[in-house]
N, CA, C and O atoms as a GROMACS GRO file, in nm:
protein
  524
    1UNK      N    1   2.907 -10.335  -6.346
    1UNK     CA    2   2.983 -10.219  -6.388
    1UNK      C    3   2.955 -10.191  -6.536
    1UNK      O    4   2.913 -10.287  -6.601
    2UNK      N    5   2.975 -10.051  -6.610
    2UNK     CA    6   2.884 -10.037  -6.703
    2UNK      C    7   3.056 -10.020  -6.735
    2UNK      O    8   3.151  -9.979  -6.668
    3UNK      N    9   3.032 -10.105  -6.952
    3UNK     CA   10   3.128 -10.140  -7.000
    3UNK      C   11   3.161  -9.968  -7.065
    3UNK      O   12   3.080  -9.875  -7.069
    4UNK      N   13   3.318  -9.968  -7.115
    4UNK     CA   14   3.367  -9.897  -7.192
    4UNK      C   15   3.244  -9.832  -7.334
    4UNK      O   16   3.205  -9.721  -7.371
    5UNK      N   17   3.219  -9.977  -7.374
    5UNK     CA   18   3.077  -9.968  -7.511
    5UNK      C   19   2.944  -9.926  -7.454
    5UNK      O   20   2.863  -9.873  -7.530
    6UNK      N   21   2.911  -9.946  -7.317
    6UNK     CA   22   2.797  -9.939  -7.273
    6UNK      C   23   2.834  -9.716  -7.303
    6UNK      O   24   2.767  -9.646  -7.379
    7UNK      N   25   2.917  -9.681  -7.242
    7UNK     CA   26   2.951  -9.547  -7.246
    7UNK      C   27   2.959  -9.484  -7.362
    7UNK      O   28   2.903  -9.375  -7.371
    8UNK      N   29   3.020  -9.532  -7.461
    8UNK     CA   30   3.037  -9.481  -7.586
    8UNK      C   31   2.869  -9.476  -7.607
    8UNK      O   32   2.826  -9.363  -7.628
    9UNK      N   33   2.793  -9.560  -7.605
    9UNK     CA   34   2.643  -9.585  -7.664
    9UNK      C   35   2.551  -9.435  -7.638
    9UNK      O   36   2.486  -9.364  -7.715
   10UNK      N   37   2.587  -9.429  -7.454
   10UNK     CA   38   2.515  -9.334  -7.383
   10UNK      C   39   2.586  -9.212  -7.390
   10UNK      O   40   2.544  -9.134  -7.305
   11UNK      N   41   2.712  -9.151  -7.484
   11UNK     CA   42   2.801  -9.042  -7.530
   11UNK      C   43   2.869  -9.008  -7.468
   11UNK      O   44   2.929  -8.902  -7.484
   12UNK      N   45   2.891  -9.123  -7.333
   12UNK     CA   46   3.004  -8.991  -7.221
   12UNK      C   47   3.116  -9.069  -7.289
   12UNK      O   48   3.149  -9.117  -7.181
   13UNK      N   49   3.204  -9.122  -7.373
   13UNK     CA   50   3.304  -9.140  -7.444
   13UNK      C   51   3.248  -9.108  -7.556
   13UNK      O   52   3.130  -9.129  -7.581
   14UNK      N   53   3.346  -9.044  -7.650
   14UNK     CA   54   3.322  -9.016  -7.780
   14UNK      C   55   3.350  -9.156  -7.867
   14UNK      O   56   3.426  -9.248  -7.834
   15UNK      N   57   3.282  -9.149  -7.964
   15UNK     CA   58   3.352  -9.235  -8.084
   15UNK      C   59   3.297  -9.169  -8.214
   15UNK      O   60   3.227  -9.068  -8.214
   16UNK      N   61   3.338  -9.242  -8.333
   16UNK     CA   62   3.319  -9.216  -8.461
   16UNK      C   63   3.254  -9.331  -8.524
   16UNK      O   64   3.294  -9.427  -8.589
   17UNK      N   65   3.101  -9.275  -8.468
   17UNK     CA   66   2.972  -9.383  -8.478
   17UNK      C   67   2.963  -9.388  -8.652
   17UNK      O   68   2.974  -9.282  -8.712
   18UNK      N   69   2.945  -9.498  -8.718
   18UNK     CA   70   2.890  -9.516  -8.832
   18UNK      C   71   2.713  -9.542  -8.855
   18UNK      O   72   2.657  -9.511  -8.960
   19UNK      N   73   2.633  -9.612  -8.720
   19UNK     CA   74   2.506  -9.653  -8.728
   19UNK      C   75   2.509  -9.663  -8.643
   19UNK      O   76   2.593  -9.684  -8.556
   20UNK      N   77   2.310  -9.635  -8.661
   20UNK     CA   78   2.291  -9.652  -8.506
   20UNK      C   79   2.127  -9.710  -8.540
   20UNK      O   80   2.065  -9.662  -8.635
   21UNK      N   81   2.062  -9.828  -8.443
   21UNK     CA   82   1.933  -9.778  -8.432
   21UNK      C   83   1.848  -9.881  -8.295
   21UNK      O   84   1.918  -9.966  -8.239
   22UNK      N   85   1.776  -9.872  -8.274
   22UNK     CA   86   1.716  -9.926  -8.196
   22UNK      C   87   1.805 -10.012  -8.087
   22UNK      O   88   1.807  -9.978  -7.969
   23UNK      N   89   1.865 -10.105  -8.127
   23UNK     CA   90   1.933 -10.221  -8.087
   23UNK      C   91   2.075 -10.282  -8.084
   23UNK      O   92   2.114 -10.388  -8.035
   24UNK      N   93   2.135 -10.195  -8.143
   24UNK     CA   94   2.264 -10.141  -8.224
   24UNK      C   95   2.385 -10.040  -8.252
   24UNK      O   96   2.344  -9.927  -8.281
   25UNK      N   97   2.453 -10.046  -8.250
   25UNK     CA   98   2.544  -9.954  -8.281
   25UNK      C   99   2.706  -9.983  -8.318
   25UNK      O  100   2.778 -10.056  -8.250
   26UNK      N  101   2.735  -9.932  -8.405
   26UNK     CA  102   2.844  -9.956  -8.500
   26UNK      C  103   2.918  -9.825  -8.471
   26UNK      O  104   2.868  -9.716  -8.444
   27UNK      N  105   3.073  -9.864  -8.484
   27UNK     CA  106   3.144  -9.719  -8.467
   27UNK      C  107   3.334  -9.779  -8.506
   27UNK      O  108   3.381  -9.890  -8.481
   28UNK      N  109   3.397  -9.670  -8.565
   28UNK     CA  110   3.534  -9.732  -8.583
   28UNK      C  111   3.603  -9.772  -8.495
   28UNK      O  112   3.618  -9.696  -8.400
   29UNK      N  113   3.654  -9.870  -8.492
   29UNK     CA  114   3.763  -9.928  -8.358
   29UNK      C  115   3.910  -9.819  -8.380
   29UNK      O  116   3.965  -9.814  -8.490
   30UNK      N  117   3.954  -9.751  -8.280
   30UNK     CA  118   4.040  -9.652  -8.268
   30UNK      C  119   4.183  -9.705  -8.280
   30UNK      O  120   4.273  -9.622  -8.291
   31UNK      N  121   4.210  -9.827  -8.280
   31UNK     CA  122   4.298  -9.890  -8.284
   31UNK      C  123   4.290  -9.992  -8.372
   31UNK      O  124   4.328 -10.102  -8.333
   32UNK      N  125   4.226  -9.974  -8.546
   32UNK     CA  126   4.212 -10.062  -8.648
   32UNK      C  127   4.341 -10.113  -8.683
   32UNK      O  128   4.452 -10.059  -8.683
   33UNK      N  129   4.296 -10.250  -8.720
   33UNK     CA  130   4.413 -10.314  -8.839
   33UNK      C  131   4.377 -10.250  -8.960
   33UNK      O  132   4.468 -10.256  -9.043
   34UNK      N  133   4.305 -10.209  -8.988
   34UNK     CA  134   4.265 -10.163  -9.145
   34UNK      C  135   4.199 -10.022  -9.168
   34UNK      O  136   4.083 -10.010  -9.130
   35UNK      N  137   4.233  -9.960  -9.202
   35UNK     CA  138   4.105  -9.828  -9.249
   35UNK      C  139   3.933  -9.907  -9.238
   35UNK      O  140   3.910 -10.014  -9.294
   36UNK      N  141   3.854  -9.853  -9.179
   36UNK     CA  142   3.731  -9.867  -9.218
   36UNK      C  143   3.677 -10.024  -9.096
   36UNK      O  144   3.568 -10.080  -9.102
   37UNK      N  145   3.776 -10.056  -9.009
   37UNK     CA  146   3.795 -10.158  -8.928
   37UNK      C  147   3.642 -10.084  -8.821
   37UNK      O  148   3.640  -9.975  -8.764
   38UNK      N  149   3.544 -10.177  -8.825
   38UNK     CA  150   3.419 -10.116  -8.737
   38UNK      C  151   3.386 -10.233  -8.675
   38UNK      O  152   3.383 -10.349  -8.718
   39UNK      N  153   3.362 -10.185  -8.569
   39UNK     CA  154   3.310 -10.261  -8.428
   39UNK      C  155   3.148 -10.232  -8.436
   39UNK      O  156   3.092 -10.122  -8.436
   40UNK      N  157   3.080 -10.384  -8.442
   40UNK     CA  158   2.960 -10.357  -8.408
   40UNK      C  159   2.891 -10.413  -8.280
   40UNK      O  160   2.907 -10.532  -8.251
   41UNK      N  161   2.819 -10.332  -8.207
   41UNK     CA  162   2.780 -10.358  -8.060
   41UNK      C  163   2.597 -10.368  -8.024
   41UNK      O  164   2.510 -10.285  -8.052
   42UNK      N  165   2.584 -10.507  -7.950
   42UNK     CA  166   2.435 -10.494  -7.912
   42UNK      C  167   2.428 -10.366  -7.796
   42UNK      O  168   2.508 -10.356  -7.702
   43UNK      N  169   2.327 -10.280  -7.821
   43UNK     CA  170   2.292 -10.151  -7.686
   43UNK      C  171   2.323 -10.270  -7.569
   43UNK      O  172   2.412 -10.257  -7.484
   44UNK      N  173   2.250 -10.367  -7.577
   44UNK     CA  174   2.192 -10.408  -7.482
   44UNK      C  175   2.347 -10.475  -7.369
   44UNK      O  176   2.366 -10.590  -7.409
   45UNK      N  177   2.404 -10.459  -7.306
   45UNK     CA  178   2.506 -10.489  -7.204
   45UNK      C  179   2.464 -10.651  -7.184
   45UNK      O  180   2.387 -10.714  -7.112
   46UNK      N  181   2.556 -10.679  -7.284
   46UNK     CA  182   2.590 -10.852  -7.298
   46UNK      C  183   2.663 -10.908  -7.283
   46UNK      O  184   2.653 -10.961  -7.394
   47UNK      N  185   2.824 -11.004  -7.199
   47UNK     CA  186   2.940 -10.985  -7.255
   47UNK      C  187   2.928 -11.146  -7.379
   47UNK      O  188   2.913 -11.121  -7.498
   48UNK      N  189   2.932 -11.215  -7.358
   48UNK     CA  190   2.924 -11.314  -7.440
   48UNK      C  191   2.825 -11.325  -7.545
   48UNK      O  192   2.706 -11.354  -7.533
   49UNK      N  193   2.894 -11.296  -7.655
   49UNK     CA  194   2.793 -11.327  -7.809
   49UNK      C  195   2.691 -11.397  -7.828
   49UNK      O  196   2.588 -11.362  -7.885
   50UNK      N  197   2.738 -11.595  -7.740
   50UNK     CA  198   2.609 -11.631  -7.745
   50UNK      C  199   2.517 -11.622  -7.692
   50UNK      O  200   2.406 -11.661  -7.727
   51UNK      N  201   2.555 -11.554  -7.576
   51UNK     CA  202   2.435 -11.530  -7.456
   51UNK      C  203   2.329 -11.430  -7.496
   51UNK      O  204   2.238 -11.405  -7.417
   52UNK      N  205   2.334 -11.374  -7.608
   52UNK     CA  206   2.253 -11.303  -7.715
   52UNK      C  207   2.100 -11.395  -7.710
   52UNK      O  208   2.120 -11.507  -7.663
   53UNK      N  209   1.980 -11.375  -7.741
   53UNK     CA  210   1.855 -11.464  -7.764
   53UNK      C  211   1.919 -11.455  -7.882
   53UNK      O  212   2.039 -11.439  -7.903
   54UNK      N  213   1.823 -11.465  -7.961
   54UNK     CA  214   1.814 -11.564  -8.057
   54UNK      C  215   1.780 -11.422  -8.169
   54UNK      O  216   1.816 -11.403  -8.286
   55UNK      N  217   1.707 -11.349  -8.087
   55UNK     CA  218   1.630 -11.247  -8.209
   55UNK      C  219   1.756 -11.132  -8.227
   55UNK      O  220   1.756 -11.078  -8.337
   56UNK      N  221   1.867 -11.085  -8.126
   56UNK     CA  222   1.932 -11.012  -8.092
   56UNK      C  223   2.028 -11.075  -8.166
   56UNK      O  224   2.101 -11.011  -8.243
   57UNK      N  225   2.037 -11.208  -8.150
   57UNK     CA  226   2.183 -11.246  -8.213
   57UNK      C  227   2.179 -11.233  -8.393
   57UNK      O  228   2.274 -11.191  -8.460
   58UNK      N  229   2.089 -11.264  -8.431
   58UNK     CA  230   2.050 -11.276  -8.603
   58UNK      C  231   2.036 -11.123  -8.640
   58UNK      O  232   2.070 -11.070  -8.747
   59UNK      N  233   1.983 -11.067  -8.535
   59UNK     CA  234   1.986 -10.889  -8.575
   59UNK      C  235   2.085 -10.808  -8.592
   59UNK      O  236   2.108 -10.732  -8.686
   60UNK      N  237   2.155 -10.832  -8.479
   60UNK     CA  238   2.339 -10.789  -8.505
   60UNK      C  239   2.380 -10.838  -8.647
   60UNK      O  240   2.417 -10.750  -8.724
   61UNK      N  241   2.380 -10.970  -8.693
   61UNK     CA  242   2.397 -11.014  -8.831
   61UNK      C  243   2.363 -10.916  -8.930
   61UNK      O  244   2.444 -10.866  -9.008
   62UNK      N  245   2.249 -10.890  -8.927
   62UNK     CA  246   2.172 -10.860  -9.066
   62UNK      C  247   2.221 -10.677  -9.064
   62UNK      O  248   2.242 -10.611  -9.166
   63UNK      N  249   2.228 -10.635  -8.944
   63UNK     CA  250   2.282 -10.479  -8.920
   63UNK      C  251   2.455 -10.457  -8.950
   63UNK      O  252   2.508 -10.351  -8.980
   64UNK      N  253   2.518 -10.586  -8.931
   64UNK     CA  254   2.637 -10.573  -8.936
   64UNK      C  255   2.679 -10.595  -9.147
   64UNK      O  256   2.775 -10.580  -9.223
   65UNK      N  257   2.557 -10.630  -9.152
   65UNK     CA  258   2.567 -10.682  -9.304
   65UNK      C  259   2.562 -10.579  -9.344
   65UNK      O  260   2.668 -10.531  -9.386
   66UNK      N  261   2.434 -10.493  -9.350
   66UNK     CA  262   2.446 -10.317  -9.391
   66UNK      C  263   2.553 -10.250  -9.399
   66UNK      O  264   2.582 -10.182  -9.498
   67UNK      N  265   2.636 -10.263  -9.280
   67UNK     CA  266   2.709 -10.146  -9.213
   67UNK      C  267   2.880 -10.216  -9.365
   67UNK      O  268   2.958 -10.165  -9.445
   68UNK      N  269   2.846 -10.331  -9.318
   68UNK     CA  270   3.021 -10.381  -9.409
   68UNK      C  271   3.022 -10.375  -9.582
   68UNK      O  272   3.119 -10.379  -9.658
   69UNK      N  273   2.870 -10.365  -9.614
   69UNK     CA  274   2.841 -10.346  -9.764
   69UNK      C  275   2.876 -10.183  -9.755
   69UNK      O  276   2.933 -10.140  -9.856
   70UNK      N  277   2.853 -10.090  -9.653
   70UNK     CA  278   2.895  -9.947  -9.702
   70UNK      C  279   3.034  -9.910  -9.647
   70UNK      O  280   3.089  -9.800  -9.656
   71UNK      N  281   3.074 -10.008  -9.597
   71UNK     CA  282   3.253 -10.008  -9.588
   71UNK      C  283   3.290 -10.070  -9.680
   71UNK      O  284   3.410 -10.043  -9.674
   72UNK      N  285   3.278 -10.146  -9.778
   72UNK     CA  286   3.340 -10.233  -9.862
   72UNK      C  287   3.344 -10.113  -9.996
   72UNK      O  288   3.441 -10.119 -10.071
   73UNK      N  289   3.254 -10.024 -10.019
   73UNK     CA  290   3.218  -9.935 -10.103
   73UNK      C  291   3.312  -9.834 -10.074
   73UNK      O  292   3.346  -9.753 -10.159
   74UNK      N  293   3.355  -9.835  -9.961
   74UNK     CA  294   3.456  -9.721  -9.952
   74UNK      C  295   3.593  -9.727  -9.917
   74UNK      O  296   3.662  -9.626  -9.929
   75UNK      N  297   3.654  -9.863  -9.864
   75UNK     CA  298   3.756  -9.874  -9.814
   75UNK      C  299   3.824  -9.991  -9.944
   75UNK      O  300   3.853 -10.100  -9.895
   76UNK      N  301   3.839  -9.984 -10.033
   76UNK     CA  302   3.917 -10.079 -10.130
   76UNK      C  303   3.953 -10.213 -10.110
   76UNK      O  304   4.070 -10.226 -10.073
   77UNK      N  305   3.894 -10.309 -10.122
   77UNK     CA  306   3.902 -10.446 -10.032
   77UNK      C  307   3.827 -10.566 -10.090
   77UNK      O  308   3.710 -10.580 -10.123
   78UNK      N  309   3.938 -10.653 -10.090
   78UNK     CA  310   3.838 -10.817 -10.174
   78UNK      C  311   3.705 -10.798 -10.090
   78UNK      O  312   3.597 -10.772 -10.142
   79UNK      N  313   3.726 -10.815  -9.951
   79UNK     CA  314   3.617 -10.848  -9.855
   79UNK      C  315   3.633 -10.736  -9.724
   79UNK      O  316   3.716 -10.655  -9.682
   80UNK      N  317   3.492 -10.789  -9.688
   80UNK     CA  318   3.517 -10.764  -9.495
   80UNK      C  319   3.497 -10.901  -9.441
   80UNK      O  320   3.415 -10.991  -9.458
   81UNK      N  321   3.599 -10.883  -9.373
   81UNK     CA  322   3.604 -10.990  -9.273
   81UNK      C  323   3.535 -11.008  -9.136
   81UNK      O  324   3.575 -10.921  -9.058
   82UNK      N  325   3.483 -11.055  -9.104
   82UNK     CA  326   3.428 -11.072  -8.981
   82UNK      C  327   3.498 -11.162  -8.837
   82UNK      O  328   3.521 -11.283  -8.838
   83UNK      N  329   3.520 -11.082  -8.738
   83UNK     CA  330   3.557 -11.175  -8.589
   83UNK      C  331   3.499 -11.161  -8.444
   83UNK      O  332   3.489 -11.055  -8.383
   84UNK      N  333   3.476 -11.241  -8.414
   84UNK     CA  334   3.435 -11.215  -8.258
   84UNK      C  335   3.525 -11.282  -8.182
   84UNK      O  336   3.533 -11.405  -8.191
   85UNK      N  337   3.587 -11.225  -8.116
   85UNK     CA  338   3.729 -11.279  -8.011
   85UNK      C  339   3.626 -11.277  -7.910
   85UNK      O  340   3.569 -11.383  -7.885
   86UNK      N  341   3.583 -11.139  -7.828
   86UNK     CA  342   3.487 -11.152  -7.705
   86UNK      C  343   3.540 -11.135  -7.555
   86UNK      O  344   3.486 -11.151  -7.446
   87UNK      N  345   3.709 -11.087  -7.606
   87UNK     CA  346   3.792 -11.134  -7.476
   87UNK      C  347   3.812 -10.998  -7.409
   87UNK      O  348   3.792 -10.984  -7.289
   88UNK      N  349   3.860 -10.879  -7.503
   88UNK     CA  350   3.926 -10.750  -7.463
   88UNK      C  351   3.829 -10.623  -7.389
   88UNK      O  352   3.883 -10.517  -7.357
   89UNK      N  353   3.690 -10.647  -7.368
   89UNK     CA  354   3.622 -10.628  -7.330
   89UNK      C  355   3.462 -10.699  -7.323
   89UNK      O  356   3.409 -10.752  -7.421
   90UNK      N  357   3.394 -10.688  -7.179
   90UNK     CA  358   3.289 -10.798  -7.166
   90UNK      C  359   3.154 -10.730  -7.203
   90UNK      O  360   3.065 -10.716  -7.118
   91UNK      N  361   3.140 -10.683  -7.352
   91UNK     CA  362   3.036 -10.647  -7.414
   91UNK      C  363   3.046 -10.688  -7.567
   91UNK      O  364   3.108 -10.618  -7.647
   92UNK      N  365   2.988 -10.794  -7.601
   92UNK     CA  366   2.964 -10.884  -7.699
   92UNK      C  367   2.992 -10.751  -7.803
   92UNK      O  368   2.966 -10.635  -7.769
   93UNK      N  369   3.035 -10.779  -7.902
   93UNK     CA  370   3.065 -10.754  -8.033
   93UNK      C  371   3.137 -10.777  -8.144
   93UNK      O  372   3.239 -10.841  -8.120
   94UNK      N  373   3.122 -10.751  -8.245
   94UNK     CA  374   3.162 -10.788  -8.378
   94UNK      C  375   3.259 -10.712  -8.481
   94UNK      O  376   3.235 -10.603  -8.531
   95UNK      N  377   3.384 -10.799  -8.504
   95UNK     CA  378   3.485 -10.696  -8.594
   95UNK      C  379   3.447 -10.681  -8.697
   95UNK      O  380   3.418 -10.793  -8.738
   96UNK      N  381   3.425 -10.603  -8.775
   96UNK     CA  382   3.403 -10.557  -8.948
   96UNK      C  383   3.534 -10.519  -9.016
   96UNK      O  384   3.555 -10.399  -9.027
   97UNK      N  385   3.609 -10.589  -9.056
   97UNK     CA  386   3.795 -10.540  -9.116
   97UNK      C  387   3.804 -10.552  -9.249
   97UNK      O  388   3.806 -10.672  -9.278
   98UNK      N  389   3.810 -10.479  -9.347
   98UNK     CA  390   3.851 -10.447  -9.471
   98UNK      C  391   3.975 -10.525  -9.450
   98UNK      O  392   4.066 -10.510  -9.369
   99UNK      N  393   3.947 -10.651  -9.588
   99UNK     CA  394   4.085 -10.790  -9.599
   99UNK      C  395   4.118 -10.827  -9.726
   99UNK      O  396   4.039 -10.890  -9.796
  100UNK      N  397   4.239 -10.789  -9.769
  100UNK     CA  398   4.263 -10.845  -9.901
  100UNK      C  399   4.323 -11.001  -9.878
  100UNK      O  400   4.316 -11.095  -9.957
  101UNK      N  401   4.372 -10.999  -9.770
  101UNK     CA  402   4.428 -11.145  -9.734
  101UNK      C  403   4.400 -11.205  -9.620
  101UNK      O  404   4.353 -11.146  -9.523
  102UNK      N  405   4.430 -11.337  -9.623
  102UNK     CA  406   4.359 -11.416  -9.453
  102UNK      C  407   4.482 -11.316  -9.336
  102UNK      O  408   4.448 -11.286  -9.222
  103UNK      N  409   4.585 -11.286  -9.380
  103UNK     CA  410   4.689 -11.220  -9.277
  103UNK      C  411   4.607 -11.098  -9.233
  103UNK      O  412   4.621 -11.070  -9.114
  104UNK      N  413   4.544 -11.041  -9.286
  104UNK     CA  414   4.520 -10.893  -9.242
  104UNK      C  415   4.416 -10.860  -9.159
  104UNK      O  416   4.382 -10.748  -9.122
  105UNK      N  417   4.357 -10.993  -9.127
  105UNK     CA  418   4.262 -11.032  -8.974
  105UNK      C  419   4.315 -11.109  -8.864
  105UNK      O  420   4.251 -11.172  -8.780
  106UNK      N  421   4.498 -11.091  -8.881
  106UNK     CA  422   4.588 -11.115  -8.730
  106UNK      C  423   4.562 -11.032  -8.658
  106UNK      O  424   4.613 -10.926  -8.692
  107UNK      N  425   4.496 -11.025  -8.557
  107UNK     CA  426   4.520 -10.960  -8.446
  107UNK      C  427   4.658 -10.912  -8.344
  107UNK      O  428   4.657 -10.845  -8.241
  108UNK      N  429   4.770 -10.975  -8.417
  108UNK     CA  430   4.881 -10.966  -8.365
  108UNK      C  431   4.947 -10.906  -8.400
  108UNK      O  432   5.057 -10.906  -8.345
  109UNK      N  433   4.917 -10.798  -8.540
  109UNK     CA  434   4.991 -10.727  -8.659
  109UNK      C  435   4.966 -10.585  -8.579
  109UNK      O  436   4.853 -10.542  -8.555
  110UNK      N  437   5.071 -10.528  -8.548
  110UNK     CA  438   5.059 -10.369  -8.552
  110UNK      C  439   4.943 -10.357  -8.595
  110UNK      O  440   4.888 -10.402  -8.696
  111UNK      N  441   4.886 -10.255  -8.463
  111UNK     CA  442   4.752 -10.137  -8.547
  111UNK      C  443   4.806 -10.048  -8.605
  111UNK      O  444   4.927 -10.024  -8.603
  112UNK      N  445   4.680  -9.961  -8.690
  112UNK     CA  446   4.723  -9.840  -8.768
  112UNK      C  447   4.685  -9.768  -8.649
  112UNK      O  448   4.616  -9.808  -8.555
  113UNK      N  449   4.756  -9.623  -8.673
  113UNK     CA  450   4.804  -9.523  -8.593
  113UNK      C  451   4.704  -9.387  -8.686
  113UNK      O  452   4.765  -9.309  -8.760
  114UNK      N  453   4.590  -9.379  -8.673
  114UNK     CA  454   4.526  -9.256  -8.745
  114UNK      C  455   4.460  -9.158  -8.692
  114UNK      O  456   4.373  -9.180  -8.608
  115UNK      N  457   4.493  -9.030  -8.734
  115UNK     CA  458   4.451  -8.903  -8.642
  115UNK      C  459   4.258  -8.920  -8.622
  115UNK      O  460   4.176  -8.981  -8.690
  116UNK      N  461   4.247  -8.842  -8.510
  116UNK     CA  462   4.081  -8.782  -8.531
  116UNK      C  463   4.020  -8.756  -8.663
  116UNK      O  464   3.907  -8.785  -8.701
  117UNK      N  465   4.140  -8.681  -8.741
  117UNK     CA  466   4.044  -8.620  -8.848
  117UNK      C  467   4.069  -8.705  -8.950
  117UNK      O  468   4.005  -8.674  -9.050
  118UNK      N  469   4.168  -8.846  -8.968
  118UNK     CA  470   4.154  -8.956  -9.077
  118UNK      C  471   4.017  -9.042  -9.004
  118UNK      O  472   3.955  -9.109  -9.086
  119UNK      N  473   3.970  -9.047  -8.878
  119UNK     CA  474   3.871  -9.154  -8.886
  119UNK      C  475   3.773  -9.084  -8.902
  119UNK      O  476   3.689  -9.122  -8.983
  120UNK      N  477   3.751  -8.954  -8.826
  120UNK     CA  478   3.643  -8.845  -8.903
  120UNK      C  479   3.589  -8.868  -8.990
  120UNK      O  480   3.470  -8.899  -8.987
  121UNK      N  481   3.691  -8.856  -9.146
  121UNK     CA  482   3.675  -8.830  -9.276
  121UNK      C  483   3.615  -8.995  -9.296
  121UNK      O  484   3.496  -8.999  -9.328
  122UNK      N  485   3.661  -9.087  -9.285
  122UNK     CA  486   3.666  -9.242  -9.264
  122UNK      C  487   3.482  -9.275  -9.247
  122UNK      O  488   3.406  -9.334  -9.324
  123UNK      N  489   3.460  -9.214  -9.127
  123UNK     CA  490   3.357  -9.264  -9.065
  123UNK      C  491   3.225  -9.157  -9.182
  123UNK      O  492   3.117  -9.193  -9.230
  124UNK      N  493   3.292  -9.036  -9.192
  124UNK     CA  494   3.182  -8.946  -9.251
  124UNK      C  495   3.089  -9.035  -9.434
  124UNK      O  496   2.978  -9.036  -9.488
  125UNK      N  497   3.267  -9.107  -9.466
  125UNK     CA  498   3.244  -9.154  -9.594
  125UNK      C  499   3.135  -9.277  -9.628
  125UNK      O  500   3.061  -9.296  -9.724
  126UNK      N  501   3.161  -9.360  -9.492
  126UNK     CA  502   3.062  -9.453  -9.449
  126UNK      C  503   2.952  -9.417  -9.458
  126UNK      O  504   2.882  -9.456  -9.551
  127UNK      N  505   2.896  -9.311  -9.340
  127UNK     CA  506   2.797  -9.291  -9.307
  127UNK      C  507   2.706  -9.247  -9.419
  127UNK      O  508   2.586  -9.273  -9.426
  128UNK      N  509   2.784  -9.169  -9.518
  128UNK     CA  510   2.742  -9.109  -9.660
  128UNK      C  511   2.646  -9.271  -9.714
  128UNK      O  512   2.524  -9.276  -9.728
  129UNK      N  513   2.741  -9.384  -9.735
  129UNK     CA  514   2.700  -9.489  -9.787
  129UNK      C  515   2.593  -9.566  -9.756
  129UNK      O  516   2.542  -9.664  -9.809
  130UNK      N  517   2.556  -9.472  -9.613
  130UNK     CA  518   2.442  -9.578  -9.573
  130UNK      C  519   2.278  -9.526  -9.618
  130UNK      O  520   2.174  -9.591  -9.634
  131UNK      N  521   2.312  -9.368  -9.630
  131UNK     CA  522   2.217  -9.328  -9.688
  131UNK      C  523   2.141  -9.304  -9.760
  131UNK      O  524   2.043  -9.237  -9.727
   0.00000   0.00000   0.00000
């Protein structure tokens, strides 16, 4: 069965893609703990992270590194934090969360609640950064 992410990838769900390329794709999680909170996803329909080879798994790394240096530039933040839970859907990917503190990568904390046109603006500011 083709995942929720597998759809977003191929456009029949919308999202508010930040990157994209070959192997990859990054886009805001609609239900962030944080402003600037991005989900990064292998194309490739994986559910488990490690089940990644070897070349796929280090590539997600180095793409997810890009993507959190031009969120960190725009979303006000000691760090980005990084998580892979792996549970809420079975297509491997990676949290990117703007963190001033170890609390603000609970997963158990209320999400933020932000219109279309705050992740719009959100995602547009990113995308600016990557270019």
């Amino acid at each position: 069965m083709t995942t929720l992410f597998s759809k977003i990838v191929k456009g029949e769900i919308p999202s508010h893609k930040i990157a994209e390329d070959d192997n990859y794709y990054a886009f805001l999680d609609i239900n962030p703990l944080a402003e600037g909170h991005t989900l990064v996803i292998p194309k490739k329909e994986i559910d488990y992270i490690f089940d990644l080879d070897d070349d796929l798994l280090a590539g997600i790394q180095v793409f997810s590194k890009r993507v959190a240096k031009a969120i960190e530039i725009v979303v006000p933040c000691n760090r980005i934090g990084i998580a892979v839970l792996g549970l809420e859907i079975p297509h491997a990917h990676i949290h990117l969360i703007p963190i001033n503190s170890i609390n603000d990568i609970n997963f158990s904390r209320p999400k933020l609640k932000l219109s279309e046109e705050e992740l719009a603006d959100i995602a547009g500011k990113i995308r600016q950064e990557l270019k």
